[in-house]
Each structure stands twice: as structure tokens, then as C-alpha cells.
N, C-alpha and C positions, 0 to 999 in steps of 0.2 A: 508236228503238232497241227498243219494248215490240215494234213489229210485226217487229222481225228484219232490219230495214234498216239499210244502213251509215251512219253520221251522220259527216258531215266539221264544224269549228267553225274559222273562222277570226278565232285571237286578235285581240282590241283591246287599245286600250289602259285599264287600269283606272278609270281616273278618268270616262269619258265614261259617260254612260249610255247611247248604242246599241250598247258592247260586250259590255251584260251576258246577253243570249242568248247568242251566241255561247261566248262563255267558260265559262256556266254548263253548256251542253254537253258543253263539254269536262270540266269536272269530272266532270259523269256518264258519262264513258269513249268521247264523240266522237272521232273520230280527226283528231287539230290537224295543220293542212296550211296551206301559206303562199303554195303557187302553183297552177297548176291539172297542174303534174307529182305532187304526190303524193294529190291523185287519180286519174290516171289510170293508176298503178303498183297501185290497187286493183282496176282494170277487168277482166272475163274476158279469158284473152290474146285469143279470137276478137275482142271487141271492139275491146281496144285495138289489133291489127294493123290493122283498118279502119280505125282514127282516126289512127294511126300508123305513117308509111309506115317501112318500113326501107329502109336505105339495103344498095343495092345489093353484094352478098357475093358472092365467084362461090367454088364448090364447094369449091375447095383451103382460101380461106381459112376457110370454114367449119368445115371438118373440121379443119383445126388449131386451131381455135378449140375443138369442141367436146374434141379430147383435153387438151387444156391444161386441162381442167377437168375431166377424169376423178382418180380416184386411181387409186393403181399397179395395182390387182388390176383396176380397169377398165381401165386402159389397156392393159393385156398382152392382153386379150381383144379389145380394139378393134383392138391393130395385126393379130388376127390374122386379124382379118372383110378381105371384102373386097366391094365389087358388083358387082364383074364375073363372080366363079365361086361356085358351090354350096360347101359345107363340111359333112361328115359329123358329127355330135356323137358 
């Protein structure tokens, strides 16, 4: 963590003594992860799309996808893009 690297700690349990790195880690502000998903939610997206395929979207649902996630003043603007023609601003 001093050199600016991410530290992941995966709890033990207290009582053993090969959990006490780990967990002391995490006291010092490692980021406690239990599987190897939530490191990989840390990863650059470039990365993680390498490591992690996406499952197959085709166009429509995508773009439904991505409005469903706009707010209204986004979305009023997105229904009015389109890619198939130009638009004057």
C-alpha cells in the first residue's frame, strides 16, 4: 500500500496464527475479498474484458440496456440520436 498498489487480504479465522497477515492487512485499509470475483471488479475494464468473456448481446438488447440506465434528461437525448442519420445541434 506505501508503493500505491492495491492490496486485497483474505480474512481468516482469528484464532489461527496463519490468519494474522492477512487480516492485519486489512486493518491497514486492504481491500477484504472472499473470491477471486471481487478482485477482478478491481481490474482495468481493458483487462478484465480479456479475462472475461462477455456473453453474447446483440445491438437491440444492448441499447435497451444501456437506456434503462440513463436518467430522464439522458434518455430524452438518447431516444433522439440515432446511427443511421446525421443530427444538426
Amino acid at each position: 500500500m506505501e508503493f500505491g498498489r492495491e492490496v486485497y487480504g483474505v480474512p481468516g479465522n482469528a484464532t489461527q496464527l496463519l490468519s494474522f497477515g492477512p487480516n492485519q492487512l486489512i486493518r491497514q485499509g486492504a481491500k477484504l475479498v472472499t473470491s477471486w470475483k471481487g478482485v477482478s471488479e478491481e481490474l482495468p475494464t481493458p483487462v478484465r474484458s480479456q479475462l472475461l468473456p462477455v456473453e453474447a448481446v446483440n445491438s437491440e438488447e444492448r441499447a435497451k440496456l444501456l437506456r434503462e440506465s440513463l436518467v430522464p434528461a439522458e434518455r430524452t437525448l438518447y431516444d433522439l440520436l440515432t446511427a443511421d442519420e446525421t443530427r444538426h445541434i
